[in-house]
N, C-alpha and C positions, 0 to 999 in steps of 0.2 A: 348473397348466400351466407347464412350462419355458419360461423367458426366454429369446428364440433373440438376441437381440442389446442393444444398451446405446450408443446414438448419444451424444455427448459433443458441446455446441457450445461454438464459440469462436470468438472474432474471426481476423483473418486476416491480422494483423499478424503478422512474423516469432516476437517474442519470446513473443506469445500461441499459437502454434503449437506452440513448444520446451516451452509451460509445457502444454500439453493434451497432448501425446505423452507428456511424461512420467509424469502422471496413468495416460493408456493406457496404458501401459508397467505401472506398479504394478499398476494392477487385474487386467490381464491375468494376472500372474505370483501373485495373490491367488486367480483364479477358477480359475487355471489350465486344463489342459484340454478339460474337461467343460464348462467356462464358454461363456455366449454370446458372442457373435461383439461384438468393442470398436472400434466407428469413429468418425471425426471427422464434426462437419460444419462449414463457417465460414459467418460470420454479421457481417455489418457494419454498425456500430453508428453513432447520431450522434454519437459523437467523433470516428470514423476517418474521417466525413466532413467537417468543420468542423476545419478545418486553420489557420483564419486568425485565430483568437480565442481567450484564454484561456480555460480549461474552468472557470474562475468564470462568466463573462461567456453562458456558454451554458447551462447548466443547472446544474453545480455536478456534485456527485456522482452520478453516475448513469449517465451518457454514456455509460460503453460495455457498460452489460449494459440495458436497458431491450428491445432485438431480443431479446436474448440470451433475455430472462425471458419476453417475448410467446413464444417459440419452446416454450419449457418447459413453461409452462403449458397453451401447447395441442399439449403430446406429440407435437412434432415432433421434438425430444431430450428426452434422462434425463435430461443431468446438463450443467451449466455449470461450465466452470475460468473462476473470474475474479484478478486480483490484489485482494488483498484489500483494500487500500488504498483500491481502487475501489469497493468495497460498500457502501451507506450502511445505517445500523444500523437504521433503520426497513424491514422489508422487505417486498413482499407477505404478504397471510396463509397465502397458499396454497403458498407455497415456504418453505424453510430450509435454512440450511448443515448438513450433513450430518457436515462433520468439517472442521477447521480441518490442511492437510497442512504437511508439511517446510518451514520455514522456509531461503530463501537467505539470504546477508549481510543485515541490514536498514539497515546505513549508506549517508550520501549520500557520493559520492564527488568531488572535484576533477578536470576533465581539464583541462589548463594544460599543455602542454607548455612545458618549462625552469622550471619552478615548482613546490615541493615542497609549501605549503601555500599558505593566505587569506591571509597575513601576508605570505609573499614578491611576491605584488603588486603594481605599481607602483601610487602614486598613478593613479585615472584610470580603473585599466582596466575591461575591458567584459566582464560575465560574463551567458551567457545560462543564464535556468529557465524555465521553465512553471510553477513555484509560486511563490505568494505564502509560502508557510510557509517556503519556502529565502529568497525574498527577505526574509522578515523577519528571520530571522537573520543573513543575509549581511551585511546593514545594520547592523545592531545592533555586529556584530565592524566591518565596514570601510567606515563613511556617505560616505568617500572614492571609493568604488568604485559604476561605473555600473551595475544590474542593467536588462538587458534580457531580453522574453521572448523563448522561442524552443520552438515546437511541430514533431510530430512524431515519426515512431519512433528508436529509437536510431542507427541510421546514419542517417537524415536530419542529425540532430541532430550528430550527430559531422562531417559533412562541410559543414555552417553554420558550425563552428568553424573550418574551413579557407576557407571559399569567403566568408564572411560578417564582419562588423566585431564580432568577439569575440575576445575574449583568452584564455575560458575558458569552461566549463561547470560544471554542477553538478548530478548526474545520481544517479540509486538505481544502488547498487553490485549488486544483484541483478537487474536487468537487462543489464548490461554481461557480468558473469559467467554468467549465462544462455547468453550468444549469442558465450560465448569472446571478448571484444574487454576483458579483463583488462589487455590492456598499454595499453590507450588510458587507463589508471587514474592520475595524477598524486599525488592522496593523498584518504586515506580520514580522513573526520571522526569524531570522536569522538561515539557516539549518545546519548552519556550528557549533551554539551556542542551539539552541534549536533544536536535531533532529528529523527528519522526522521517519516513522517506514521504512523499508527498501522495498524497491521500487515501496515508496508512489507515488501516480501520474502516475505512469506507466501503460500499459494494456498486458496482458498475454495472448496470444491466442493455445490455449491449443485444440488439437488432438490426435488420436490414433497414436500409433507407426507405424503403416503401412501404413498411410495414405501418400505414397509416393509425388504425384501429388498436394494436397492440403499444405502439409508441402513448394516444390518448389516455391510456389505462396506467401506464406506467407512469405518466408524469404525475398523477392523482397520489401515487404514493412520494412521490419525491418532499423532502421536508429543504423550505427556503435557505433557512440558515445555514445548515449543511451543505445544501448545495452551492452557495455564493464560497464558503470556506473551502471546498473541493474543486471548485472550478478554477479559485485564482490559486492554489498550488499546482495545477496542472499547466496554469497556465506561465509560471514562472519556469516550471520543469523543460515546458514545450520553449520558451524562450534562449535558455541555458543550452539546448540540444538534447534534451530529455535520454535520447537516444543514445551518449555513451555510456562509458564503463566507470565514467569519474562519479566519486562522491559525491553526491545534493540530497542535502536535509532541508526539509522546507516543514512550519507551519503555520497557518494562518485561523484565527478566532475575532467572533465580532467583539467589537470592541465599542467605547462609547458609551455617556450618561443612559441614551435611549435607543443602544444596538445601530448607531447609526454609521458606526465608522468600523473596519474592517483591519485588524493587523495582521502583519507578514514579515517572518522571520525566515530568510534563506541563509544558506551556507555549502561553498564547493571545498573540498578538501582533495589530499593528495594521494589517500589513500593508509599512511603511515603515522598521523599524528602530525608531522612535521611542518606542514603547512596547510592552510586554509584560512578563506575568507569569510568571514561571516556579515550580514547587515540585517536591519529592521526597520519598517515604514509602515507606516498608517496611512491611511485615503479612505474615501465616501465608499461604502460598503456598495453602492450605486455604478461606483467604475472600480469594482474589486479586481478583474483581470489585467484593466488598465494598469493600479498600484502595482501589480505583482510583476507586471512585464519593467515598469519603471525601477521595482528593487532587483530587478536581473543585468538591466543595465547598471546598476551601482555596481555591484559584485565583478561586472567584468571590468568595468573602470578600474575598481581595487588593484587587479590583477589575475583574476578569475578564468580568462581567457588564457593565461598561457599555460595552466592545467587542465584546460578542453582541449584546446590546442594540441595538446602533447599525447592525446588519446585519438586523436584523427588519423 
């Protein structure tokens, strides 16, 4: 029996809509023609409602697909666009990602208007996140410097900077670029030096296990390289316990004369600047998840385990 249509859910935040149309867009020009009929629907999650508390402090990871996954499961939509950052590596059994798609910038970005990097900062000043993983590193470079949080979609966030006692932000460059608001961009951190959470920038397209025919289609759009770089940060995440509230920065880029080798840089932090481990390893882009589960045991060796530990 021909598939007359293919619903896609997603939240119904601005930058979660750019990132599901675009999905739609791919599939559409995949199925082409003959293809069934590609629509949205939105779905609002406990993140988008809980505005007033860091998303450690409320469930942790999860927050904005748990409607999302109720929805799916019971074939109200196909398929879910999430950010993939947002995914936790434990997942239902009845769902799975289907194909790990195009990766945007996955660096964090500086907005600081009259400030070119973290360093040009005066003593003092006031820089709003919603992560503890940016606050940890923020700290760690400048314990001089006040971090406050600050929730909310990207133009909320950007107009807190103006309307609010911040001096600065610290935001994923692949959402600002998303939503064209590039020039609110002050400077881009180095992911190799300040990381990203793990497969920031990325989009997750997430189905039921049986969904035979819709899984085929999707993997057609998945791009290799991305996907090997996406899959061993998930997979260091999922090794670390992905699932608490402890800082982990991870990123991972091919590497190599002829893209043959695969690098990975993880780091668990304390939350405050004051402690954390960081390491980095190379291996055959061929056992990418292999390396990454091997540089997660490094990090707990360091001592990385008795700040997971102390969040259990």
């Amino acid at each position: 029996m021909k598939r007359q249509s293919i619903v896609i859910g997603t939240r119904s935040s601005q930058l979660a809509l750019v990132q599901a149309r675009q999905i739609k867009e791919e599939l559409e020009q995949n199925l082409r023609e003959a293809g069934p009929d590609v629509r949205l629907k939105e779905i609002e999650t406990t993140g988008d409602r809980i505005l007033d508390r860091p998303l450690a402090r409320i469930e942790g990871k999860g927050v904005f697909l748990k409607e999302i996954e109720k929805a799916l499961l019971a074939e109200e939509i196909d398929l879910a666009v999430h950010s993939l950052k947002d995914v936790p590596t434990d997942m239902p059994e009845d769902l799975r990602l289907a194909a790990l798609s195009l990766r945007a910038d996955p660096r964090d970005v500086l907005v600081a208007p009259g400030f070119d990097s973290l360093a040009e900062l005066p003593e003092g000043a006031v820089l709003g996140t919603g992560s503890s993983r940016r606050r940890t590193q923020i700290l760690s470079r400048r314990p001089d410097l006040e971090v406050k949080p600050v929730r909310g979609n990207v133009d909320t966030r950007l107009e807190k900077l103006h309307s609010e006692d911040y001096d600065g932000l610290v935001l994923a460059a692949a959402g600002l670029i998303r939503l064209g608001r590039e020039e609110a961009i002050s400077a881009y951190l180095n992911p190799r030096r300040f990381l990203p959470a793990a497969g920031q920038g990325g989009l997750a397209l997430e189905i039921r296990q049986d969904d035979v025919m819709l899984a085929k289609k999707l993997q057609e759009l998945e791009d290799g390289d991305t996907a090997c770089c996406l899959r061993a940060e998930r997979s260091l995440l999922a090794a670390l316990g992905g699932g608490c509230h402890v800082p982990i920065g991870c990123y991972a880029h091919i590497a190599g004369e002829e893209d043959e080798l695969i690098e990975i840089t993880g780091m668990v932090g304390d939350g405050e600047g004051g402690k954390s481990y960081r390491e980095r390893l190379q291996g055959s882009r061929n056992r990418a998840e292999e390396t990454a589960r091997e540089l997660a045991g490094m990090l707990l060796e360091r001592g990385a385990d008795e700040l997971l530990e102390e969040e259990e």
